[in-house]
N, C-alpha and C positions, 0 to 999 in steps of 0.2 A: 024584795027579790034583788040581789045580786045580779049586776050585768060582768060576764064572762067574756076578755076576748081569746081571739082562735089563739091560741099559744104558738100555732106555724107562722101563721101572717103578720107583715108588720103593722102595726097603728097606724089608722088613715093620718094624724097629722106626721109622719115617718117617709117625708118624700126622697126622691132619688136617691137607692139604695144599690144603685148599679156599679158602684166600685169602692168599698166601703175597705179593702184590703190595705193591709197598712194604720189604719183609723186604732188611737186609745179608743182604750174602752175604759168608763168612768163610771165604776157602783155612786149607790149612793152615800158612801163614807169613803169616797176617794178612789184614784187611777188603779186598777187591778190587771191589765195586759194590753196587748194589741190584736186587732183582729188578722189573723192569720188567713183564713178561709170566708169566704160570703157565698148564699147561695141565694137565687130570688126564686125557686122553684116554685109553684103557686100552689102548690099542695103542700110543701114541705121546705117555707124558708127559714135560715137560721145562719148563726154565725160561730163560728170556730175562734175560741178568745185563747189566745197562748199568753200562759200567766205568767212568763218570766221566771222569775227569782221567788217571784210572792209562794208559789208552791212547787220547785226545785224543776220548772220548766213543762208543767203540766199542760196540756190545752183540755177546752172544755168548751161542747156544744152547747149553746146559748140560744133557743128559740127566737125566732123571730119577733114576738108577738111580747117581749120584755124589753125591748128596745123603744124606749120613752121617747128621743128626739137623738137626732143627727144633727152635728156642727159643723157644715164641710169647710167651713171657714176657716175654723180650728184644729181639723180633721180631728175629731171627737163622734164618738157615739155613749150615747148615756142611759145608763138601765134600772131597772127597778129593782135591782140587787143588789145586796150588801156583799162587800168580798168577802165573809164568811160563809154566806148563800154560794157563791160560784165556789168558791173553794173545795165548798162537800159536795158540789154537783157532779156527776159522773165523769169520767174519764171519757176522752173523746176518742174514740175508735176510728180510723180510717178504713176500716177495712171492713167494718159492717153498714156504714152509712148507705150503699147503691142496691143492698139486696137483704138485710132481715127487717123488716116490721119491726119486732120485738124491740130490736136496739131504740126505736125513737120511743114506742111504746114505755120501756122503762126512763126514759129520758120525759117522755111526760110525766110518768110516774114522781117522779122528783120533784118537778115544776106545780104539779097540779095543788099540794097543801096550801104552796103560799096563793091560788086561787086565780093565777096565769089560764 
């Protein structure tokens, strides 16, 4: 049997996540953007990755619960996706994020094949 974590929350070893804004973010085949947005909401955390150049300035909501380790050293955050993964992940909406369901709904939708 497969252990599932919450795709909202981050990984117990994922400590202080309390200002994570500004931070690369680092798939697993290399740098893919910055983190624009963080949220530590405890039902509903995630991060806002604005991809630069790599997809013509796209951002893309990135669960919390894909986020392997934080290097605040480095200021780095590192996930368990490849930037083709983020790439085709949905487009981040600002404007649905505080009020439809749906919107995270399909944003797990996404997330859930690779087994997040």
């Amino acid at each position: 049997m497969t252990t599932r974590i919450n795709l909202w929350r981050y990984r117990d070893t994922v400590t202080d996540t309390s200002n994570l804004v500004g931070y690369d973010v680092e798939a697993t085949d290399g740098h893919i953007g910055k983190i624009d947005k963080a949220s530590n909401d405890t039902s509903r955390a995630s991060m806002v990755v604005d991809t630069g150049f790599w997809i013509f300035g796209k951002k893309r909501l990135i669960p919390a619960g894909v986020v392997n380790r934080v290097d605040h050293g480095e200021k780095k955050a590192y996930v368990s996706m490849t930037k083709d993964q983020i790439k085709s992940a949905p487009d981040y909406d600002d404007t649905q994020t505080n009020y439809d369901e749906s919107y995270y709904e399909s944003s797990a939708d996404y997330y859930d094949p690779y087994g997040w």
